[in-house]
VOSELUM-990646 format. One record per residue (C-alpha): x, y, z; residue in one letter. Coordinates in steps of 0.1 Angstrom, whole numbers, plus 2048, in hexadecimal, padded with zeros to 3 digits. Each point is the difference from the previous one (the first is absolute). Last residue first. Layout:
XYZA/...
This chain:
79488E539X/8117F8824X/80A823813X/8247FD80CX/80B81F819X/823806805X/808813823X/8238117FDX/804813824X/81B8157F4X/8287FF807X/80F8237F6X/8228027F1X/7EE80E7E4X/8107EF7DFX/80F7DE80FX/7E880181AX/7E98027E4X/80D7E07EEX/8027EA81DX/7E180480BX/7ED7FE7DCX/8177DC7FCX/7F77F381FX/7DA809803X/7F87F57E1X/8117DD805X/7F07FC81FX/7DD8087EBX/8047EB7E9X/8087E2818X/7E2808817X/7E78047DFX/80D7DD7F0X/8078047DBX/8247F77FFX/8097F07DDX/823809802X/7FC8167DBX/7E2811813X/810806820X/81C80F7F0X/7EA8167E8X/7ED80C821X/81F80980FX/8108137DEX/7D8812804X/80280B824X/8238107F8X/7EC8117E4X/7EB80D810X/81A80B81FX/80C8127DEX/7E18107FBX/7FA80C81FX/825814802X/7F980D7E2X/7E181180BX/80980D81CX/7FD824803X/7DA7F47F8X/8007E081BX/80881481FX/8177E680FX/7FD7E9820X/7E580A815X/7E57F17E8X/80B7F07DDX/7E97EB7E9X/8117ED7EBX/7EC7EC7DEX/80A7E07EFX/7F27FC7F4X/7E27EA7EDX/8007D97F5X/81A7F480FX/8007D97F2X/7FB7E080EX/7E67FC7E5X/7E47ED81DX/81281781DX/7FE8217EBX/80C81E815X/7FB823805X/81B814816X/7FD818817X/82180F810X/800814821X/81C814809X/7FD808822X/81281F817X/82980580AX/7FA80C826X/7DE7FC80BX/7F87E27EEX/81D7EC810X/7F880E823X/7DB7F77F5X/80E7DA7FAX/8127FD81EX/7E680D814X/7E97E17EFX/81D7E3804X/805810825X/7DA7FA809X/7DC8127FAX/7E57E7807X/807801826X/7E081A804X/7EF80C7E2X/7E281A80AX/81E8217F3X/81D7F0801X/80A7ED823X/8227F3800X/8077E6822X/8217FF80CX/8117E8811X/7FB7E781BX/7FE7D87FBX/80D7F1826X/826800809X/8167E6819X/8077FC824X/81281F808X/8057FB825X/7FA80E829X/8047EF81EX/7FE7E6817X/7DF80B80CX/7F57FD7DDX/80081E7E5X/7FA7F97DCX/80E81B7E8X/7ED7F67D9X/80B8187E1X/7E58087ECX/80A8247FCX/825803809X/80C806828X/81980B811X/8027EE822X/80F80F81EX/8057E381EX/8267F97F4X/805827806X/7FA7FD820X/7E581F805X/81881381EX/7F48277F1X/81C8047E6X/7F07DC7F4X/7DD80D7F9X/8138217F0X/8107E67E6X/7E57EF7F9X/7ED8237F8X/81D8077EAX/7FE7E17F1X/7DB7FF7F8X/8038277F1X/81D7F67E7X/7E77E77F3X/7E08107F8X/7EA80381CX/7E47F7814X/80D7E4819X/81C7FB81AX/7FC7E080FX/8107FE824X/8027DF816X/7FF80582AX/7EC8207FCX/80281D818X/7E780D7FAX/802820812X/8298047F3X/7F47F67DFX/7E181E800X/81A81F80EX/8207F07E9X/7E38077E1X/7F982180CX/82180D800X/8067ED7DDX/7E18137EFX/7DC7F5803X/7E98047E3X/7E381A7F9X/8198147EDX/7FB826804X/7F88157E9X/7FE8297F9X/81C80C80FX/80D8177E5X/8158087DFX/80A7DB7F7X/7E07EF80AX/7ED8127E5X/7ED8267FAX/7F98057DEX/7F48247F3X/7EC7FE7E2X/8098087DFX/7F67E67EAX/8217F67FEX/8097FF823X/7E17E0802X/8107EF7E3X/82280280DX/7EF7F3827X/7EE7E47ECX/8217F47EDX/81080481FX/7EA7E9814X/7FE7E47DFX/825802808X/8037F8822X/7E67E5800X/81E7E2802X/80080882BX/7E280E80BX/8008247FAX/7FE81A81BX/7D9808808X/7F2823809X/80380E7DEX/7F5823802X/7EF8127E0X/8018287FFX/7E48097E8X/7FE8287FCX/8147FB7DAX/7E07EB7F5X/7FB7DC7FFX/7DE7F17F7X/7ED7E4816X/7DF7F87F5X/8037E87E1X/8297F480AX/80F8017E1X/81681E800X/8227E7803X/80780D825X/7D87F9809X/8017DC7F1X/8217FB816X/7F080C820X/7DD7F17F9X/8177DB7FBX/7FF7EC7DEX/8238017F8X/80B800828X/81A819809X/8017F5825X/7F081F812X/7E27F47E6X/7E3804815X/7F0820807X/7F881981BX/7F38237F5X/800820816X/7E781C7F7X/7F581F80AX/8238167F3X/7F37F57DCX/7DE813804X/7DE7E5805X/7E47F97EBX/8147F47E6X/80A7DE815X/7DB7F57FFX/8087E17EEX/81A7F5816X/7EB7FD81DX/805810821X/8127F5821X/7FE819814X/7D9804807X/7FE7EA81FX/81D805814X/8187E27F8X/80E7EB81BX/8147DF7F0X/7FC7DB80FX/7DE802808X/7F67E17EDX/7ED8107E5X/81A81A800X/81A7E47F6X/7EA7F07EAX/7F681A7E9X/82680F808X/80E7DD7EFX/7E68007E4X/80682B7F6X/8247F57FDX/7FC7E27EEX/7EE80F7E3X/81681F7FDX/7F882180FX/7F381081EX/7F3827802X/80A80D822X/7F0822806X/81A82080DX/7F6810821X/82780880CX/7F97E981EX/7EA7E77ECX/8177F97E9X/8227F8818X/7E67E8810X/7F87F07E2X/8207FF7F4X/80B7EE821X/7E47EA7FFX/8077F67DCX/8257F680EX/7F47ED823X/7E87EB7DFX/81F7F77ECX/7EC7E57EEX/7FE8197DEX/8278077FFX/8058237FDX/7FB8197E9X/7F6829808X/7F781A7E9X/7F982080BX/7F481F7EEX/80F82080DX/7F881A80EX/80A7F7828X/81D7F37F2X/81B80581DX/7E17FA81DX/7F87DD7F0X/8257F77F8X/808800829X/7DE7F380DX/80D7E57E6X/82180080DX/7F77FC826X/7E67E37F5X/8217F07F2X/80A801824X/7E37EB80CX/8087E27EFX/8247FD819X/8207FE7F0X/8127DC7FDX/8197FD817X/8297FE7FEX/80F7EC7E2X/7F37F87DEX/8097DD7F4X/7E57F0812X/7E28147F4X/7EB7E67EAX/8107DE81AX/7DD7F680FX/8087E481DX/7F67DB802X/8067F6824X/8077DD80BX/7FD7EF824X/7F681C813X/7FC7F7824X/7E580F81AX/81A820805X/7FE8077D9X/7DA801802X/802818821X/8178177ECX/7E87FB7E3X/7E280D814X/81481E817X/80980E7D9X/7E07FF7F6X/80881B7DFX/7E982680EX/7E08047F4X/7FA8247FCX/7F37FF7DCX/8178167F2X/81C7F0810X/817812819X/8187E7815X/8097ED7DEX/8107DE7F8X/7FB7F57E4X/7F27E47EFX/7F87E57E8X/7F77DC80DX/8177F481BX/7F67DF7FEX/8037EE821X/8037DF803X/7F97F5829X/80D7E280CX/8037DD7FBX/7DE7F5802X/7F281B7EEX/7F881F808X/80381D7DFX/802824807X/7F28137E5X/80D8247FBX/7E28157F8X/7FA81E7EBX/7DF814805X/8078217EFX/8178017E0X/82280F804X/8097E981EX/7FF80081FX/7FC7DF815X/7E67F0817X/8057DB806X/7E87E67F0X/7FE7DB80FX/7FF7DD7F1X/7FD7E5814X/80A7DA7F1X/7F47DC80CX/7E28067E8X/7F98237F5X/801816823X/7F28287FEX/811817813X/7F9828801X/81981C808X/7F88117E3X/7DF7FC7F0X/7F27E27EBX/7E58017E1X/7FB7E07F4X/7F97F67DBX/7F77E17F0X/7F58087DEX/7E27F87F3X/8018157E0X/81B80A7EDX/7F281D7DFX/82C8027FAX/7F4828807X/7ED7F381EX/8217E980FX/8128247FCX/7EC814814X/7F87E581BX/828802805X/7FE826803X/7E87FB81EX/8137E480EX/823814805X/7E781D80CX/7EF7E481AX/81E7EA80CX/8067E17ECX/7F77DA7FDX/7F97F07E6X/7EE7D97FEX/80A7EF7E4X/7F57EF7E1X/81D7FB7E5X/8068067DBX/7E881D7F7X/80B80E820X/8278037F8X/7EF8187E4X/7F1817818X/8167FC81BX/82080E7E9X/7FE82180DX/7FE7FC825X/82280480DX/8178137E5X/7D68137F4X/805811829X/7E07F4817X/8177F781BX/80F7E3814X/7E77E67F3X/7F97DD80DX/7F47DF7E7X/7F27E5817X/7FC7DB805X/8167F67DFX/8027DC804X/7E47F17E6X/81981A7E5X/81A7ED801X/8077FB7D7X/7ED8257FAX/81A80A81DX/8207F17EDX/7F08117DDX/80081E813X/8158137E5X/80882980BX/7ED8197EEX/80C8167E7X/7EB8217EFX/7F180B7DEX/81A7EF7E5X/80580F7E1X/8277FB800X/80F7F2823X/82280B7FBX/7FF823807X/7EF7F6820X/7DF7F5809X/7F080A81EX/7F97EB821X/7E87EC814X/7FB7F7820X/7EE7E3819X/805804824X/8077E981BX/7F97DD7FAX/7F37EA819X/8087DD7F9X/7F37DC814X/80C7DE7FAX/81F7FB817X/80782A807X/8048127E2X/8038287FBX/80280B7E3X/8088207EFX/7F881B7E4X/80681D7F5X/80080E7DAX/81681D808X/82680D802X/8167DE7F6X/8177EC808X/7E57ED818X/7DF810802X/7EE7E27F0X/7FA7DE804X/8117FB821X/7FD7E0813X/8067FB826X/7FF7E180DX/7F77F5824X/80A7DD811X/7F37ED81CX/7FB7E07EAX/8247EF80DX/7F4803827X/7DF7EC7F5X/
């Protein structure tokens, strides 16, 4: 019975990586999962919408799963529950905003009959021979949790995201006296958020960007403003609100998902708005420049964002003047850093006056610095560290601050999606890897789009298709019309006329060789198409097209 007493922790997302978290935690037949996040594409990741992480090992498990626990209602925690959900049946379990914003989502994917459970900090709910309980923290989205974990050998505790900070917006301080008391009961492994760890010192309080707004309001008191930020940062809408209501300006929101996360968040009493601030878009000409304050999405240079459309003169309400000054209250996430510019050269071209993080205090992160991070490990004080929630270089340096602090370093696992630590009271192994990866979802596909696919629209995007149709005689074995080229992304066929024909009549010599060879099947025709044309206009061009030839039976 001794030899069964073991727990395994599982990442399948969160690892390596900023976004798309998610982990297990397995005890004998039962998991809880904590959190379950997406991500966006990169550069590489052509056409595709957003990444979720593969649950192939939980749609194989799935009769175990007893409960799926939230941290926060941010899209790197709960954006992949929709789809996860049209695979697997489980109960959820989140605090009230983090669940409001979830029941947003499930009705845009029209997801019924969902189990949802709406828990508050502090409370503890036990699935099976395991007790999960959420701990207070600050964060930059109102009612994050860290979840503490019981289980036979100890507490888990999953940091979630935080910071530590003495003034939030919302006057709810971090439980500090709770996780010191959960690290004096016995901590056996602690999974801890690694966003902030290479920046020293502490993380600024919310409540001094609320300084720089008052700030900004009183500098351009004629002036239009226009303010991104992210939509879930609900302490930063208050603030604008607040700053608004002082100088008697009216909020106008825009962007789809920043008007659903306020909807929710008011309707939960997690902002205070005086009743006639908040007006709508459409009656924006009622009202002088110097009375109005916009918040928008976009702070991340988005393509389809309200901030982005407004930059580019597209946005249907929202036209720039030389009065606008627009505020970014967002730095860039890492790999968005030039989408931002291209926003903030669009924006200074128009003529508007852009204020950024550069030229004032106008963000602060919403994650924990290395200060804070010593502050939470020395609480803990976990007997096997996991650093979590961050691309490499931010895992090591958090391992490396665990040990500074008397972590042994033999007890500090880094960790790879899908890789499987199983703790025993003898101690603490790598026993192997379960399916994890990345999941490509492209507009309602999900999974269809691979590497073979991205590979081909890299292709595509870079040298273009040459497509050649050919008409063929099976019964006289004989071409019986083409053949034609079509070119699209490669050449602009009429100042390239000569180049055409002679790809003809490199298609032609092939066909004659095929001919005199007696080769009539389609698959070996079109090889040999495919070779010769390829060859041939790398030769001329340098340039390696998609060469698609296209057999149509007469």
């Amino acid at each position: 019975m001794k030899n069964s007493n073991k727990l395994k922790i599982i990442p399948l997302g969160g690892m390596h990586e900023v976004g798309k978290n998610l982990t297990l935690i397995e005890y004998r037949d039962e998991i809880i999962i904590v959190d379950c996040g997406m991500t966006f594409p990169g550069e590489e990741h052509l056409g595709i919408d957003i990444i979720i992480p593969d649950v192939s090992y939980l749609i194989k498990n799935q009769e175990k799963i007893k409960a799926l626990v939230l941290t926060h209602g941010h899209e790197d925690h709960i954006g992949a529950i929709p789809y996860v959900l049209k695979k697997i049946k489980m109960p959820i379990y989140g605090t009230p905003l983090t669940i409001g914003l979830l029941e947003n989502k499930l009705k845009e994917h029209r997801l019924g009959n969902v189990d949802l459970n709406v828990v508050h900090a502090g409370d503890n709910i036990k699935f099976g021979k395991m007790e999960v309980e959420w701990i207070r923290v600050n964060h930059s989205i109102p009612d994050s949790c860290a979840i503490a974990i019981k289980t036979p050998l100890g507490y888990v505790y999953h940091s979630g995201d935080f910071k530590v900070d003495f003034t939030p917006i919302s006057g709810e301080k971090i439980d500090l006296k709770r996780i010191s008391q959960i690290g004096e009961k016995g901590v056996i492994a602690m999974i801890g958020e690694s966003v902030n760890v290479l920046r020293e010192g502490y993380t600024m309080s919310e409540s001094k960007v609320g300084e720089t707004f008052n700030r900004l309001f009183s500098q351009k008191k004629d002036n239009r403003l226009i303010i991104a930020t992210f939509a879930s940062n609900v302490h930063r809408v208050q603030q604008i609100i607040n700053s608004a209501e002082k100088y008697n300006r009216k909020v106008v929101l825009s962007g789809r998902s920043m008007v659903n996360v306020i909807e929710t968040a008011r309707k939960l009493n997690y902002l205070n708005v005086k009743k006639n601030t908040i007006i709508d878009i459409k009656d924006i000409n009622k009202y002088d420049d110097n009375e109005l304050v916009f918040i928008t999405t976009g702070s991340q240079g988005e393509p389809m964002s309200a901030l982005t459309r407004i930059a580019c003169g597209e946005h249907r309400k929202i036209h720039l003047t030389k009065n606008d000054v627009v505020i970014l209250s967002a730095t860039p996430i890492p790999g968005n850093e030039t989408d931002v510019t291209k926003v903030i050269n669009k924006l200074l071209e128009s003529g508007a006056e852009v204020v950024y993080e550069s030229l004032t205090e106008i963000h602060v992160s919403g994650h924990a610095r290395q200060e804070e991070l010593k502050l939470i490990l020395t609480l803990v004080k976990p007997k096997y560290f996991i650093p979590a929630h961050g691309e490499i270089r931010h895992l090591f340096k958090h391992a490396e601050i665990a040990e500074s602090l008397g972590v042994k370093k033999e007890n500090i696992f880094i960790m790879d999606n899908g890789n499987v630590l199983e703790i025993s009271q003898n101690g603490a192994k790598f026993i192997g890897d379960v399916p994890s990866g990345e999941i490509l979802v492209d507009g309602l596909g999900i999974g269809d789009v691979g590497n073979i696919v991205l590979r081909d629209r890299k292709h595509l995007s870079e040298d273009g298709l040459i497509i050649v149709v050919l008409g063929v005689s099976r019964e006289k074995k004989k071409i019986v019309s083409g053949p034609e080229i079509i070119s699209r992304g490669f050449v602009y066929v009429r100042e390239s006329e000569d180049l055409m024909e002679e790809a003809k009549g490199v298609v032609q010599l092939s066909l004659d060789k095929c001919s005199s060879e007696d080769i009539f099947d389609w698959s070996s025709l079109k090889n040999t198409i495919r070779d010769d044309l390829k060859g041939y206009l790398f030769q001329q061009t340098k340039r390696n097209p998609m060469i698609l030839p296209i057999i149509i039976e007469i």
